[in-house]
N, C-alpha and C positions, 0 to 999 in steps of 0.2 A: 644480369638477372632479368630474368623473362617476367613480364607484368601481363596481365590479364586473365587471371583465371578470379578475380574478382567479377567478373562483367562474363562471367560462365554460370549458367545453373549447375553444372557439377561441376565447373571451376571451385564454387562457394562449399561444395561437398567436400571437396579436397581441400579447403582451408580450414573445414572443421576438423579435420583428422590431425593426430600428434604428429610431432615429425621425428623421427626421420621418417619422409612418408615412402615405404615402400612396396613395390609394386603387389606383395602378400597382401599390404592393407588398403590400396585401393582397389582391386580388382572387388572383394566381396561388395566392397562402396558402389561398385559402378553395378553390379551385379542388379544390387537392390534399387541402385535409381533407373534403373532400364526394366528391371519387375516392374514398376511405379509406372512407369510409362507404359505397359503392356507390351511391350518388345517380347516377341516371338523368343526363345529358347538366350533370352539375358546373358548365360554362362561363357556359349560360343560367341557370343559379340563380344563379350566384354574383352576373354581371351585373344581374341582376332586381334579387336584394336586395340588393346595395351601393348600384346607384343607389336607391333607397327610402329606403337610409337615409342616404344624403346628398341626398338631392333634388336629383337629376341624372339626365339623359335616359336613357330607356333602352335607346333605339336602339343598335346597336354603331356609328355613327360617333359621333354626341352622349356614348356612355360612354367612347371613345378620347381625346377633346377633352378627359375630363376623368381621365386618368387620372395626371397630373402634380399634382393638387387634393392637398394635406394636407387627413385628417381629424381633427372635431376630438372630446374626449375622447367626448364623449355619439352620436355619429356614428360611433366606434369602436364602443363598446358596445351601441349598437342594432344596430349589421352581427353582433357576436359572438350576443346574441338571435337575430337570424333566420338567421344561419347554424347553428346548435345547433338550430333547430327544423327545420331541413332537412335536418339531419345525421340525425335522428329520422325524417324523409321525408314530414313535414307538409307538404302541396303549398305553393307557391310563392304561389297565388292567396290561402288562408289567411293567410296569412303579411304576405303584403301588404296585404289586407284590400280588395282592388278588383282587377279585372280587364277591359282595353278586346274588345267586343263589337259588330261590327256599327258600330263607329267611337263608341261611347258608352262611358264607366268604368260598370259594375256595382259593388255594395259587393258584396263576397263572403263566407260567414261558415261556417262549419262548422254542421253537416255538411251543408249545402246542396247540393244537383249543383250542382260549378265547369262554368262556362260552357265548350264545346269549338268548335274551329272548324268541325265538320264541322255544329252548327247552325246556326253563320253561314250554311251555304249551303241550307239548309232554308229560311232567312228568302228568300234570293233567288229560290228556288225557287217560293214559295207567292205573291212578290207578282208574278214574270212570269208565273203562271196565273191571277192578276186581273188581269191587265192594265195591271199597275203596276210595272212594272221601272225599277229607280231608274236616273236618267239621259236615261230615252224624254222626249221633250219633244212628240210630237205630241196631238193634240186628245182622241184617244181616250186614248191613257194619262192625258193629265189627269181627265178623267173619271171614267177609274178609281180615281184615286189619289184622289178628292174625293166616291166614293160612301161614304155611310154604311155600312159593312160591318160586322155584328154578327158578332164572332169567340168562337171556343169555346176557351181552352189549356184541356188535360188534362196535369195534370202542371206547374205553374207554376216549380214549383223558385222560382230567384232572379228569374224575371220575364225573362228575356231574350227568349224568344220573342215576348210578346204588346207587352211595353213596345219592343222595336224593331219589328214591324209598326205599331204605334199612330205613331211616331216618323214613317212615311213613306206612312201615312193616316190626315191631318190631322181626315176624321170620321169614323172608324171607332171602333167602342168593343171594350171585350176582357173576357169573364168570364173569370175563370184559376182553376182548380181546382186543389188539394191538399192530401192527408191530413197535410201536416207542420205541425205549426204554426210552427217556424223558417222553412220556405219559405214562408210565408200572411207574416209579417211581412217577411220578407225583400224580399219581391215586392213590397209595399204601401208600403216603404219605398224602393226602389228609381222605384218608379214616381213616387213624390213628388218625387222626385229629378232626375228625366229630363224629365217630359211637363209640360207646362203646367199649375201648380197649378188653374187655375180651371176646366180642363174636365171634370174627374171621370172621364174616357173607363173608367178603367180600374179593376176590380175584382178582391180575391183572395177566395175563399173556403174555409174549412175542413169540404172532403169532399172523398169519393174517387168518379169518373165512376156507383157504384151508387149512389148515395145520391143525386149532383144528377138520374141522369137519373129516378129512381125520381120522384120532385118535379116531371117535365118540362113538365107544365102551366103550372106557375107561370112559368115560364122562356121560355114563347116559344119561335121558330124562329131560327136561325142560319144566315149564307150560308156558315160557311166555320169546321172545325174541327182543327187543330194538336196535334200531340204529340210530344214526346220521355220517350215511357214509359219505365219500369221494363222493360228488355228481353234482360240477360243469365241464361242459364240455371243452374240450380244449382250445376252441375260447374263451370262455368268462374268461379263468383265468384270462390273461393277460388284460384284462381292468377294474379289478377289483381295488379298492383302495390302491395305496401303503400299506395302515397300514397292509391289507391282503396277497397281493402280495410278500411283503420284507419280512415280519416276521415268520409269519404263516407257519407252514410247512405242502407243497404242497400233501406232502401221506395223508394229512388230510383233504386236499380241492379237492385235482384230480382227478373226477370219468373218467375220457378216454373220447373219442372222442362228444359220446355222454353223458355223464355224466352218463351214467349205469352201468359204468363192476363191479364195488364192489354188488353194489345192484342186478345186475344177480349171482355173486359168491351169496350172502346171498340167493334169491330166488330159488337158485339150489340144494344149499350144505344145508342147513337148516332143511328142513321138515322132516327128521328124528331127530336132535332134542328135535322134539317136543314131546309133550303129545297128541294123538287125538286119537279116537277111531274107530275100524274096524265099513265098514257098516252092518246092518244086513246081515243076507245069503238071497243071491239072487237077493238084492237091486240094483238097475242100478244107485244111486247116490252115489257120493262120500262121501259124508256126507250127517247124517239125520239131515236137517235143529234143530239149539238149542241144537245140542250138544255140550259137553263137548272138548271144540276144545285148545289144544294152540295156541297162538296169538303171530302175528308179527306186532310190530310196526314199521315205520319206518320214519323218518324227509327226505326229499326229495327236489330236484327243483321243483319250482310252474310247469315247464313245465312236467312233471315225473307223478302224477297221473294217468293220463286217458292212457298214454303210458304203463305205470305198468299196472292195468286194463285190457288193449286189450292183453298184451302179456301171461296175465296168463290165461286169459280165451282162448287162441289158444293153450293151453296145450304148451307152449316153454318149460316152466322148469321142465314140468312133468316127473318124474324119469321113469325109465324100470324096471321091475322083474329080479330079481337075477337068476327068472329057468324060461325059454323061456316053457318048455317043460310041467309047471303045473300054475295053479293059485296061484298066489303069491302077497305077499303085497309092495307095493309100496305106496308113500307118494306126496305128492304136496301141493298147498296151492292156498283157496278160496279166493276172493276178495272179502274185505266184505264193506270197507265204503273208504272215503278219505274228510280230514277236511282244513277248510282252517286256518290261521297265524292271527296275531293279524292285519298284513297290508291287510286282504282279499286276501291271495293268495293260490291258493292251496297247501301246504307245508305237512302235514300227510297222511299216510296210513295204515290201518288195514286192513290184511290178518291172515287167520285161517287155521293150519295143516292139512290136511284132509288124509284118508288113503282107499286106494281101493286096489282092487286086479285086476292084469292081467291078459288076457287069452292068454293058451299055446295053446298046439297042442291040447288040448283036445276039445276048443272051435270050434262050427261045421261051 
């Protein structure tokens, strides 16, 4: 017999309740002590973590089937647990300690960035511009899906971006980048979890995009680089929901004043990186439209697009030549589209490596 749901604020809720206590008559109970507590949307938390703690579906039909189940003592007292840590407004994914992603369970850990759905569609987004939209079956998308594709995450967090692109390109490899060390193990442990132990595909590292690209030598070129920066601005951290505010950690939510400085570090330090090709001789454009370009993805604030946009086409992050004194190659990056989130808001953007050359002294 499992003891402590005395020494629970809705432990005591659940000793007020008859018994046999079954999970039909606690869930309205936790329901209403999670309203009490102003818990965002009560219902799905309560569903979440009951089924959790009975190991029962989480679906609302599967948690309906089971809502005539008596729980037993130790099944009580876990639901009174993570009800109390919800009541507190420890998000739900905590709590649980996984979270499904792209059709995979993530482990989830504090203060990690919890997985959102509006990545999931960054994933979709990035693999129908290789050419790899899950589902295509013709000859070409095979192709694409089975080219070795060397990928860049900035910003790894718990790994969900790179470990599910890896998932649905079978040779493609992932360097994933970031300054947490919670997210570095997080990632590494996740990915052990997911992808096939024996192909190594996937790597996390601890640094932050100055620090690997300042190294960029060592590192080789990339077809193809992803981000879910650090991208809320100063003013708006702090009225954002406890569950994000308390738990979350802020090197993973704080883009600076304006919500840019990570995503100008990426759009500065980057475009060598990448894979793109010189223009012809003598071409006045950067790139010949349809070429073989590497691609920046990146998750943004709705207010971020058109801002992104105006600052790359005024040439801001446009690199300088190594030799003043002759035509040299330099790199930057084309704006090429911006998409909106599931809620309509502008949230993605795709940018393409481009590569020009300078003129020195020779130019008249």
């Amino acid at each position: 017999m499992c003891s402590g749901l005395s020494r629970s604020a809705f432990g005591k809720v659940i000793l007020s309740l008859p018994e046999p206590r079954s999970i039909g008559a606690v869930f309205p109970a936790a329901v209403a002590h999670l309203n009490g507590k102003r818990v965002p949307d009560p219902e799905t938390s309560a569903r979440y973590l009951i089924s959790q703690a009975t190991n029962t579906g989480y679906s609302p039909a599967e948690f309906s089937q089971a809502l005539a189940s008596s729980m037993l003592p130790c099944e009580l007292e876990r639901c009174a647990s993570h009800i109390d840590r919800r009541a507190s407004r420890e998000p739900v994914q905590y709590i649980m300690e996984d979270w499904e992603f792209c059709g995979m369970t993530f482990q989830c850990r504090a203060p990690v960035l919890i997985p959102r759905p509006e990545t999931e569609e960054l994933v979709d987004l990035v693999l129908a511009s290789l050419g790899a939209a899950p589902g295509a079956a013709d000859e070409t998308s095979a192709a694409c899906r089975n080219y070795p594709w060397r990928i860049l995450d900035v910003g790894a967090g718990s790994g969900v971006l790179g470990v599910s692109l890896l998932a649905q390109l079978p040779r493609a490899t992932c360097t994933a980048l970031d300054p947490l060390p919670a997210a570095v193990s997080l990632a590494r442990l996740n990915a052990d979890r997911l992808l096939p132990a024996s192909d190594h595909r996937y790597r996390a590292l601890l640094c932050d995009i100055q620090e690997f690209a300042s190294r960029h030598e060592e590192h080789g070129q990339y077809d193809l680089i992803v981000s879910n920066p650090p991208y809320i601005p100063s003013l708006e951290l702090q009225s954002l929901e406890p569950e994000v505010v308390q738990f979350e950690s802020h090197l993973a939510l704080h883009g600076g004043a304006d919500g840019l400085s990570v995503i100008a570090d990426i759009l500065r330090l980057t475009p060598p990186l990448l894979t793109a090709p010189l223009p012809p001789p003598g071409s006045e454009s950067a790139c010949p439209p349809g070429g073989q370009q590497g691609l920046l993805w990146l998750e943004v604030s709705h207010t971020h697009p058109r801002e992104i946009e105006r600052l790359v086409e005024a040439g801001v992050f446009r690199g300088s030549g190594s030799d003043s004194s002759s035509r040299s190659p330099c790199s930057s990056y084309e704006f090429l589209e911006s998409h909106t989130d599931l809620f309509e808001q502008p949230r993605f953007v795709k940018l393409a490596a481009v590569r020009y050359m300078t003129e020195g002294a020779d130019r008249a």
